[in-house]
N, C-alpha and C positions, 0 to 999 in steps of 0.2 A: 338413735337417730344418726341419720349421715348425710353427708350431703354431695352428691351427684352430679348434680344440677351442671356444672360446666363440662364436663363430658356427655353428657346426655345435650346438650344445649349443642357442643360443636360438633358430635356426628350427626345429629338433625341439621344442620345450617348445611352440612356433606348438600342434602337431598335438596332443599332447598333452593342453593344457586344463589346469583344475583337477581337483578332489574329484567322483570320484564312485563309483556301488556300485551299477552296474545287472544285474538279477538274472540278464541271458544273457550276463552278461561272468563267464566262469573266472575272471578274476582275481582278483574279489571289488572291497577296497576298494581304490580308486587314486586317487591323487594327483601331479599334474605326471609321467605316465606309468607312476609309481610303483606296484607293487604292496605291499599290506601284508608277506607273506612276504617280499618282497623285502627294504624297510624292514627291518623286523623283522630277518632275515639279517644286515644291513649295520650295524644297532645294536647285536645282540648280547642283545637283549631284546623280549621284547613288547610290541608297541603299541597304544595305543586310536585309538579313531575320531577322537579330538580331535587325537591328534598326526598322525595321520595328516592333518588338515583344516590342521593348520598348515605344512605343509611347505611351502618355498621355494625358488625356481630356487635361489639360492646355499647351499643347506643340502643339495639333489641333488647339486650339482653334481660333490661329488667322487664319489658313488656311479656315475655317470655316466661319469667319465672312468676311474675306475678298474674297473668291471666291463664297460664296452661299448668307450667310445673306444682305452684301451691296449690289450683285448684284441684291437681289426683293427685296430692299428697305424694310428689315424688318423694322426699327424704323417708317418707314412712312405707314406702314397697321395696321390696328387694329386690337386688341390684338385676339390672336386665328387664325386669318386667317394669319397673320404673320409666325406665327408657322406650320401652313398647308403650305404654300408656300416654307417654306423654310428644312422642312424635303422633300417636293417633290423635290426640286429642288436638295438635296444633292443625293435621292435615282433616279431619274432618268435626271436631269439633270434641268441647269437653265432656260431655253429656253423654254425647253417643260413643266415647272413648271408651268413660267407666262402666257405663251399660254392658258392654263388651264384657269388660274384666269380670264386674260382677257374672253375667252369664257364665264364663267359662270357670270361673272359680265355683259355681253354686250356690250363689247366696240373690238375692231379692235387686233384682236388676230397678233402681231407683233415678239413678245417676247422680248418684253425689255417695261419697266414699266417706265413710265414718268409723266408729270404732269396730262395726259388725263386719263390714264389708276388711276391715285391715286384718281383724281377728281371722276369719275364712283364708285369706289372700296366706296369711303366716304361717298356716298349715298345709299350705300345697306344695309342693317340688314346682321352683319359678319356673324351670327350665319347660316342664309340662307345662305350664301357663303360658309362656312364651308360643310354645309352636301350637299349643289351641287358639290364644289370642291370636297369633297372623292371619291365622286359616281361617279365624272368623271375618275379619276385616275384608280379607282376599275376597271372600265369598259377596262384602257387601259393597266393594270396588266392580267386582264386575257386574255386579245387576244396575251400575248409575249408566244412564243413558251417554254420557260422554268417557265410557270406556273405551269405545272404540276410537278416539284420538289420545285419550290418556292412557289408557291400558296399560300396553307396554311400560311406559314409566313407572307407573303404580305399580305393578305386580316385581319391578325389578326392586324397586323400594320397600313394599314388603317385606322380600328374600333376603335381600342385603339388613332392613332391620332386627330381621330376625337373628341373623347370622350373631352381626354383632351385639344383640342381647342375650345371647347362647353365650358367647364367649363374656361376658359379663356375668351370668351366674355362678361361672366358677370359680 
C-alpha cells in the first residue's frame, strides 16, 4: 500500500483553480473544485458565498480523500493511474470514473472497485491504462452538450493529466 494521495490531491487543485460562479457551470458556486452542495453535504450545514470564498487546499483535503480518493481506492492502484481515476472521479463523478477504469482494464464495468477489478488493474502496464483511460474520458467530454464552452479546458486537462500520470508510472 502506498499513499499518494497529497500529490495526486495538489496537481488536481493545479486544474481546479479558485472561486468561482460562472452562469453555464450546473455547479453553481465552486471553490478549489468544490461545489457549494458539496460543501454544504460534507459540513452538515449551509453555506454562504464567503465561506465558500475561503476554502483551502488543506481545509478540502479530507473531503477529497474521503469522498473521491478512498472511494477508487487510490492507495491500492498504481501510481499514475491513481491519479487518472481520481481527478476523473472528482471532475465527473466516482461511479463513472471506475466504470472507465474497469472498461479499459477488462474486467465487469460495476463502478465500485474491489478485489477483482484491483486484481485485473495489477496486471496491466499503468502507463497503457493511463493513455486508454484519457481517451476514454476525452471521448465522453465531448459528446456533454456544454463542450462547446468547456471544451477547450477539458481536453487541455485531460492532456496535462495525462502527461503527468505518464510521468508517475515511472
Amino acid at each position: 500500500m502506498k499513499d499518494s494521495f497529497q500529490h495526486a490531491l495538489k496537481e488536481l487543485l493545479k486544474h481546479e483553480g479558485g472561486y468561482v460562479n460562472h452562469p453555464s457551470d450546473p455547479g453553481g458556486r465552486t471553490n478549489l473544485g468544490v461545489t457549494q452542495k458539496v460543501w454544504e453535504e460534507w459540513a452538515k450545514h449551509p453555506v454562504t458565498e464567503a465561506d465558500m470564498k475561503a476554502l483551502t487546499p488543506d481545509v478540502v483535503a479530507p473531503l477529497y480523500q474521503a469522498n473521491y480518493w478512498n472511494r477508487i481506492k487510490g492507495d491500492n492502484l498504481p501510481a499514475g493511474v491513481d491519479y487518472c481515476v481520481f481527478d476523473a472521479a472528482v471532475n465527473s463523478g466516482v461511479s463513472r470514473a471506475v466504470k472507465w477504469l474497469q472498461t479499459v482494464a477488462g474486467t465487469a464495468a460495476d463502478g465500485a472497485i474491489g478485489p477483482a477489478t484491483l486484481g485485473v488493474v495489477a496486471e496491466k502496464q499503468p502507463d497503457a491504462l493511463v493513455k486508454e483511460y484519457c481517451e476514454q474520458r476525452l471521448k465522453f467530454l465531448q459528446a456533454l452538450p456544454t463542450w462547446g464552452t468547456f471544451g477547450k479546458g477539458w481536453g487541455r486537462r485531460v492532456k496535462e493529466v495525462e502527461t503527468a500520470a505518464l510521468s508517475m508510472c515511472k
